[in-house]
C-alpha positions in Angstrom: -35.1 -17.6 -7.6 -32.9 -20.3 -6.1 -32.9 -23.3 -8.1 -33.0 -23.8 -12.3 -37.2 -25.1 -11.8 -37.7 -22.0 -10.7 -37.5 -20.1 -13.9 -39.5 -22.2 -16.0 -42.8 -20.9 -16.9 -44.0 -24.2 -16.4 -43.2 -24.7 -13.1 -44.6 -21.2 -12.5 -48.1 -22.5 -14.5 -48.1 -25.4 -12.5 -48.2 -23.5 -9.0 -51.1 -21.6 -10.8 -52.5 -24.4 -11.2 -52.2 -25.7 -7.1 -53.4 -21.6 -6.7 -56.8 -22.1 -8.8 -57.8 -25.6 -7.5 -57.0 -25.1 -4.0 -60.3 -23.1 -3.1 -62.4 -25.7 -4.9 -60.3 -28.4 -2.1 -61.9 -26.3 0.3 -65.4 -26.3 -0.7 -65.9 -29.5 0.1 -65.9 -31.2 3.8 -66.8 -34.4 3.0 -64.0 -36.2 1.2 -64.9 -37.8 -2.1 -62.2 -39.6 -4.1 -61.6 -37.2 -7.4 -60.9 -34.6 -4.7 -58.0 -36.7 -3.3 -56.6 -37.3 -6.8 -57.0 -33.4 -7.8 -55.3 -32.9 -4.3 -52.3 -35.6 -6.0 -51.9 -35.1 -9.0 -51.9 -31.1 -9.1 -49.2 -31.3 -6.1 -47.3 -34.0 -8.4 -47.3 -32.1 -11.5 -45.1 -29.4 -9.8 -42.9 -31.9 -7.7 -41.9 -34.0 -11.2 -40.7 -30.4 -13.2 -38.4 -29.8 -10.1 -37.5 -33.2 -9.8 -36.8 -33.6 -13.4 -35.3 -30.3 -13.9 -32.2 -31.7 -11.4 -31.2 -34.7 -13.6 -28.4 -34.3 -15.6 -29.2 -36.7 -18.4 -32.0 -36.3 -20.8 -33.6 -39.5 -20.0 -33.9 -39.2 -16.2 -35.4 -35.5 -17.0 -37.7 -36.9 -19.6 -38.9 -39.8 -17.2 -39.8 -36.9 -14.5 -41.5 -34.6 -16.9 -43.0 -37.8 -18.7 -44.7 -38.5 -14.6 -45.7 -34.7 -14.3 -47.6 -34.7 -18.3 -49.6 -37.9 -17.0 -50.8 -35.6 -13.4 -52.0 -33.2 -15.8 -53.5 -34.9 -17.4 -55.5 -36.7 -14.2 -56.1 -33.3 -12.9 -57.9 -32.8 -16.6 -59.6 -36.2 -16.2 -60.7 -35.3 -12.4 -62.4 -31.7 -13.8 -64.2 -33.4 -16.3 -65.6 -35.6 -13.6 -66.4 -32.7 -11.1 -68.0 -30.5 -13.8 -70.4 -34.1 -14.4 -71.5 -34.2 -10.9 -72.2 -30.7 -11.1 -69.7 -29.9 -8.0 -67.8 -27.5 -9.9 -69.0 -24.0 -12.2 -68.3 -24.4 -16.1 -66.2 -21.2 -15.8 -64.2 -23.3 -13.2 -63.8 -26.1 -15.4 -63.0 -24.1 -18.3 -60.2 -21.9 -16.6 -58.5 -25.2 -15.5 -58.7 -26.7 -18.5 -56.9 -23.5 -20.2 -54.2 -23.8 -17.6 -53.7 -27.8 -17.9 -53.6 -27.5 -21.8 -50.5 -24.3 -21.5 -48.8 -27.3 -18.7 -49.0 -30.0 -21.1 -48.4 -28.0 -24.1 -44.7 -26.9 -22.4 -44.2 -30.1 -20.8 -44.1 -31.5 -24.4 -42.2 -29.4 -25.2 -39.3 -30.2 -22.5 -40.0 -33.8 -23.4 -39.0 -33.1 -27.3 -36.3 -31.0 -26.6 -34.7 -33.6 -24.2 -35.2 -36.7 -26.4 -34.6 -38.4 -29.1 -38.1 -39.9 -29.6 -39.7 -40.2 -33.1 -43.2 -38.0 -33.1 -45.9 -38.4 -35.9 -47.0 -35.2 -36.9 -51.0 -34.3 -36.1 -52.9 -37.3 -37.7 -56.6 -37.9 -38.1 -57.4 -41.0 -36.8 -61.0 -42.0 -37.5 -62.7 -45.1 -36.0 
């Protein structure tokens, strides 16, 4: 390992993640939209941690891993939709799921341990 990115399981989680979508990229020849965001946003998820992992203040590294939580959370978004137009197996959508929660789950982690934001603890809304 070269750089500081390197070692975080996160970063590793997130190239698992680029390692389990790419096949379904590949499945398809025509070239529908959610694709090109999956393609995106699971690319950008990896590129923020590195990027943000190289700032020296806790905001800039909070912005970055702020930009990387939102990907995941498109790359979620795009599954759901795949899984709804049947172009994807439920075990598919349920093993990227698992791997997008673990992302987010340490990328909130980063985010509270480099800022000093103020964090309810878990409420139930109701509407």
């Amino acid at each position: 390992m070269y750089f500081d990115h390197e070692k975080l399981i996160v970063y590793q989680k997130s190239l698992e993640f680029i390692e389990f979508v790419e096949p379904i990229l590949q499945r398809f020849k025509y070239c529908i939209s959610v694709i090109e965001h999956l393609d995106e946003s699971s690319t950008s998820i990896s590129l923020n941690i590195a990027e943000g992992t190289g700032k020296f203040t806790p905001k800039d590294k909070c912005k970055f891993f702020d930009i990387s939580r939102g990907s995941a959370l498109e790359c979620a978004s795009a599954l759901d939709i795949l899984i709804r137009k049947k172009k994807i197996s439920e075990e598919e959508h349920i093993e990227g799921k698992k791997l997008l929660h673990e992302i987010v789950s340490m990328l909130i982690g980063l985010i509270k341990s480099n800022s000093d934001r103020v964090y309810e603890d878990n409420v139930d809304y109701r509407v």
